[in-house]
N, C-alpha and C positions, 0 to 999 in steps of 0.2 A: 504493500500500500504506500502510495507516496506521502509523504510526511513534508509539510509546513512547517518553516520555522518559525513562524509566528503566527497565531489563527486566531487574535480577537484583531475585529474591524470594525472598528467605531463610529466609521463616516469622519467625513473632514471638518464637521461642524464650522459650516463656513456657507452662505448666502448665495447663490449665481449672479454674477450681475453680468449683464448684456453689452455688446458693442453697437455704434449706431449701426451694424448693419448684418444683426441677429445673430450672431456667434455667444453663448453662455460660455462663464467662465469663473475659476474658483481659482483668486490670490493671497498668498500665504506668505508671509516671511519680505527678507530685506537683503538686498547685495545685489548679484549678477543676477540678470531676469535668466530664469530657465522655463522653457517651453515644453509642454508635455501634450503627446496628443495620443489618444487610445485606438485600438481596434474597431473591425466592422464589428456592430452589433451591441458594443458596450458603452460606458459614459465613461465621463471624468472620474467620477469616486474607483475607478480600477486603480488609477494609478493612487491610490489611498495611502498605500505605506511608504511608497518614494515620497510623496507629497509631504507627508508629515516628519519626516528623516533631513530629507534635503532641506524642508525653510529654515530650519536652524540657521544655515549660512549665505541660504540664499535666496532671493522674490521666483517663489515657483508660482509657475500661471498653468493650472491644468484645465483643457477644455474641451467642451464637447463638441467631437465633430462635425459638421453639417450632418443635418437629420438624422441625429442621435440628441439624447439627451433631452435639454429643452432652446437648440441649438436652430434655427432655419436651415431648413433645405438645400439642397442646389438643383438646377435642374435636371428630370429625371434620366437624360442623356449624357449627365457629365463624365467629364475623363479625368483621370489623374493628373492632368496640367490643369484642370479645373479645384480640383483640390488643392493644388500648388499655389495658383492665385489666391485662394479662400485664404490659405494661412499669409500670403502675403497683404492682404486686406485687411486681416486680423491684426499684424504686428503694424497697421500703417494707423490702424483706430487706437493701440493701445500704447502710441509714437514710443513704441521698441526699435533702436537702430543697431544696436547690435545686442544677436539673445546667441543664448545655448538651447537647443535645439533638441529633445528626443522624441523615438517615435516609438511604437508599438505597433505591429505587424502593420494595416493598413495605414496606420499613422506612421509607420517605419518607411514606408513608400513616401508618401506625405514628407516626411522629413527628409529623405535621400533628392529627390527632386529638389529642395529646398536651397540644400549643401550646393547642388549642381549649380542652381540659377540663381541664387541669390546673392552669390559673393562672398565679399568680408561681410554683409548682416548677418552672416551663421559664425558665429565663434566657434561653436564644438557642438560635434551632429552625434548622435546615438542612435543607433537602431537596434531593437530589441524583435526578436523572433522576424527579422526581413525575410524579404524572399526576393532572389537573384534569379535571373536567367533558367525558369523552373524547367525541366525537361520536357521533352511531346507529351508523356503520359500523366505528370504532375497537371499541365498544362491542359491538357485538354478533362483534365476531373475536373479543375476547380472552375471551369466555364460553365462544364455539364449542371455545377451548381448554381452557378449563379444565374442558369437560363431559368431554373425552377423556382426562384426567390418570388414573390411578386406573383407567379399561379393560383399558388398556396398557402398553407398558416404558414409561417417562421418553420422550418427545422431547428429544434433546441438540442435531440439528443446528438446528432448527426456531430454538429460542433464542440462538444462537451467532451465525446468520446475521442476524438481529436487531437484535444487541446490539452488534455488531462490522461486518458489512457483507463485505465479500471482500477478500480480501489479506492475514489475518492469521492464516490458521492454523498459520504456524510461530511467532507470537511467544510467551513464555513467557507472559504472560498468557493467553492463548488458550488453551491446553495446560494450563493450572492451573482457568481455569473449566468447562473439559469434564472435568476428573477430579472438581469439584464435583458437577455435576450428574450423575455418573455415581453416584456415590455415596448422592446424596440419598435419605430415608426416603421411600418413594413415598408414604406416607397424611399424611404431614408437611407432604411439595410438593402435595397434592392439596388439601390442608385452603388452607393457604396460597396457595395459587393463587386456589383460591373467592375468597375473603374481596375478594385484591386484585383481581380481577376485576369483584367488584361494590362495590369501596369506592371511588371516585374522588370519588362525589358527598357520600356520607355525612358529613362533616363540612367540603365545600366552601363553603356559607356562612357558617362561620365564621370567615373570615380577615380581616372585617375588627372584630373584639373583639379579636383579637391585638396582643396590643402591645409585647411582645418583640422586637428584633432579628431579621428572619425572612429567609434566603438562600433564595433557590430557583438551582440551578444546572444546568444541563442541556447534552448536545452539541448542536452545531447540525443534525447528521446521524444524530440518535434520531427515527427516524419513531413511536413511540409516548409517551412522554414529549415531548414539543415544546417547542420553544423559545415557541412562544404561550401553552401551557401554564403555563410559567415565569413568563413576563412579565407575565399575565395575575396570576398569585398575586401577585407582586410589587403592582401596583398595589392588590389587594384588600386585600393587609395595611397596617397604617400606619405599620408602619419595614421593611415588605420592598426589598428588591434581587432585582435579577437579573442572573443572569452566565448567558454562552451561548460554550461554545467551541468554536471552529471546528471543524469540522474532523473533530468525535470522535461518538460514536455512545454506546450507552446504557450500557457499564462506562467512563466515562471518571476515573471516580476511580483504577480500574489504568491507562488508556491514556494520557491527558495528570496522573502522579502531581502535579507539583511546582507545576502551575496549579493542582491541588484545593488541593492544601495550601498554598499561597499564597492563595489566596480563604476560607479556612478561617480561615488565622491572623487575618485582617483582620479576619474575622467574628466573629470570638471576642476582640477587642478595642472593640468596638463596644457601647453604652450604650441606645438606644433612639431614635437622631436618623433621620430620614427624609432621604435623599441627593437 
């Protein structure tokens, strides 16, 4: 059974407040702005335990995606350069001119596009469970899914089983990502899914102009985000890292908290040197 190193989650106890141009968002803390953006299907409160670790030192901004959360939409045709703009809209309402940057799988996308296009406004890019240049066969499952989004109710077990593997459905993380996805805006997750679905490649050539500080961290037992995946960014960039942790599967920023955020702080102290 996989094992939590931390399982009380309290919520952020913290207000949403809005941008003029409908993006929710939840600020915490004081110093370097750090940027947090989640996965298809979930909200800000995911990233719960970075959130409340990292403000110690620094203004964490975690927020809900377009059409997640209590977030507005995009429309329902968008693409992961549509995404790209959204967060660059984001940081132009919340006059951020230079943030740090993480993502979490969809939001890992989101973020890696960012690094690409956006310059020195990325100080240090993180990507947490990315996914890189996925094979035919990866590639052509997770389309299969996202053609069926939008038919039908939400699939909750489908991505649980996934993300997580067996053995964990009594942990409070477990129990807190199914009431996400139970919740989510179906046209939200549908838009969203697309986008990540066919964005793995769209700004994959770009990693090695990056020249920012660039984490890629991933479980070792995420059959869709991969630790080749990871490793693979890592050498593309020219100050990336990689971290791979044992053990954990594709929410491992709820499953193993205190190694994210341990790999996190490090990353966020780090200048532009290649390891």
């Amino acid at each position: 059974m996989l094992q939590s190193e931390r399982t009380e989650f309290t919520g952020l106890g913290a207000r949403r407040a809005r941008t003029a141009h409908g993006t929710a968002y939840v600020e915490i803390g004081h110093g370097e702005p750090l940027v947090l953006i989640h996965g298809v299907g979930m909200r800000l409160e995911a990233w719960t335990p970075q959130v409340v670790a990292l403000s110690a030192r620094h203004r964490v901004i975690a927020v809900d995606m377009p059409g997640h959360g209590e977030s507005d939409r995009l429309d329902a045709d968008a693409k992961l350069e549509d995404f790209v703009a959204w967060l660059g809209v984001l940081l132009d309402d919340l006059k951020l001119d230079r943030v740090n940057l993480a993502g979490h799988s969809m939001g890992a996308l989101i973020a890696g596009g960012a690094a690409a296009t956006f310059g020195a406004r990325i100080r240090r890019v993180a990507l947490l469970n990315g996914v890189y240049l996925r094979d035919a066969d990866a590639k052509a499952a997770v389309i299969a899914r996202a053609l069926t989004i939008g038919e039908r109710a939400a699939d909750v077990d489908g991505p649980l089983k996934r993300w997580f593997g067996e053995g964990s459905e009594t942990a409070p993380f477990y129990e807190l990502t199914r009431s996400w996805l139970q919740t989510v805006d179906p046209e939200g997750y549908a838009t969203a899914y697309n986008a990540f679905a066919h964005g793995d490649n769209v700004y994959a050539a770009r990693w090695p102009q990056v020249r920012c500080p660039a984490l890629f961290l991933t479980g070792s037992e995420d059959p869709n985000s991969t630790p080749e995946m990871a490793l693979a960014m890592a050498v593309a960039a020219p100050c990336g890292r990689a971290h791979i942790i044992e053990g954990h599967r594709h929410m491992v920023n709820l499953t193993a908290p205190d190694t994210v955020n341990a790999i996190l702080a490090d990353w966020l102290s780090r200048e532009g040197e290649k390891s």
